[in-house]
N, C-alpha and C positions, 0 to 999 in steps of 0.2 A: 117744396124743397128748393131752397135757394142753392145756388152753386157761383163759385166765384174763382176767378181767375186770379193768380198770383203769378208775378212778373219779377224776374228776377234784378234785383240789384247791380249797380256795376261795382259796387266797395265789396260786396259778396262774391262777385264773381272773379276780382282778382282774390281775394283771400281763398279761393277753394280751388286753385288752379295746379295743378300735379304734373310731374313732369315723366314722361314718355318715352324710354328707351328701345330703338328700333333699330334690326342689324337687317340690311340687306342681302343680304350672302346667297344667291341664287332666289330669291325672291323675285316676282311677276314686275315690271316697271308698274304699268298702272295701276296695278291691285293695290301694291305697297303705298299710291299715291296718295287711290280713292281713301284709304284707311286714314293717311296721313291726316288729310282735309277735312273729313271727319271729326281727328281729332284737335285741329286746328280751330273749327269751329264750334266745336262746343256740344253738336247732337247727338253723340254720347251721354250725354248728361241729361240727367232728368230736366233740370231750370231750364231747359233749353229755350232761349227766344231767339228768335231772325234779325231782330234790332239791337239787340245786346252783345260784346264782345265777351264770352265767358269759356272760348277753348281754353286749352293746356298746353303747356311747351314742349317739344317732339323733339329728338337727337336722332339723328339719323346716320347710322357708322357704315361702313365697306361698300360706297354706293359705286365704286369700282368692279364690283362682283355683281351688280344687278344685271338680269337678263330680258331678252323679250322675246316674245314668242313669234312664229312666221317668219318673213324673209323683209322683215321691218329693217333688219340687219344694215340690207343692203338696199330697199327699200324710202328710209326714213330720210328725211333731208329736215335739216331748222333753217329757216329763212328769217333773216331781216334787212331791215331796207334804213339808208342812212338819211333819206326824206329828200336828197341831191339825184338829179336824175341819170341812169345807170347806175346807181348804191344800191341795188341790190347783192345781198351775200346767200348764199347757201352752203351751211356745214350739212357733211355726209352724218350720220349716227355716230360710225367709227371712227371717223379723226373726233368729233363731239368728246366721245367718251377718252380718247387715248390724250386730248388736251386736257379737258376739267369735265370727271366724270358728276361731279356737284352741282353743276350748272345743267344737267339733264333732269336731274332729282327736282331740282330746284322751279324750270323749266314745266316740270309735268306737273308738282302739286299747284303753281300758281293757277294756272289754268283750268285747275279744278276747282278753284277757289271762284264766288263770285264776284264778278267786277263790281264791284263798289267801296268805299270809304274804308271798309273794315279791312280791305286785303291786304294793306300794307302793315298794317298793326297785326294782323295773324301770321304773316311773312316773317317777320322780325320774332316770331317765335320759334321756329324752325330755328335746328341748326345740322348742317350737312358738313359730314367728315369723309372723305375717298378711302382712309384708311381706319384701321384699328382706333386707335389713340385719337382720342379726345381730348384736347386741351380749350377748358372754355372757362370761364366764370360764372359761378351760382351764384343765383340769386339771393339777397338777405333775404331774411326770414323776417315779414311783416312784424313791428312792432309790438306786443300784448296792450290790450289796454286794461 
């Protein structure tokens, strides 16, 4: 009994790509992320390969109302360093979230994303809103042949 592998397309894999609406509204930060990245990457899907880019596009709305658990609250700090010496910054969680709560969302699914080639093009599928309304552009609808 032969058995054979079948490898997914990349012209397949953009034509079968679905789009994902996600409300965070009391929702876990990382739970909501892990899901996200998931579906950013595509292992969800059956075709799934590691070398192939065949996630789906994710909207992510109220990430204003997302929560976390423990005392991460007061706990959490985001650090970046400006590569000049003493550039180091450290935002609190709560000034984070009370500036751009989108940039946390955003912050936690890259990070679960693997670093390499594909992360930017999975990134660019996301889109993250603080509030309600969503004002974005859909995409056309692939041409029939």
């Amino acid at each position: 009994m032969t058995q054979k592998t079948t490898l997914p397309k990349a012209d397949t894999a953009e034509k079968t790509r679905k789009w994902h609406f996600l409300d965070a509204t009391d929702m876990v930060l990382g739970r909501l992320s892990t899901k996200i990245a998931v579906l950013l990457m595509g292992k969800h899907k059956r075709d799934f390969a590691p070398n192939t880019d065949c996630g789906d596009f994710v909207v992510v709305t109220n990430t204003d109302k997302v929560r976390i658990t423990g005392n991460k609250a007061e706990d959490k700090f985001y650090f970046r360093h400006s590569g000049y010496a003493g550039g180091a910054k450290t935002v609190p969680y709560k000034r984070q979230m009370e500036n751009d709560s989108t940039k946390v969302m955003e912050l936690s699914v890259r990070r679960m994303l693997d670093d390499n080639r594909m992360r930017d093009r999975r990134m660019k599928r996301l889109r993250i809103f603080a509030g309600a309304q969503t004002q974005f552009p859909m995409p056309k609808a692939p041409a029939a042949k």
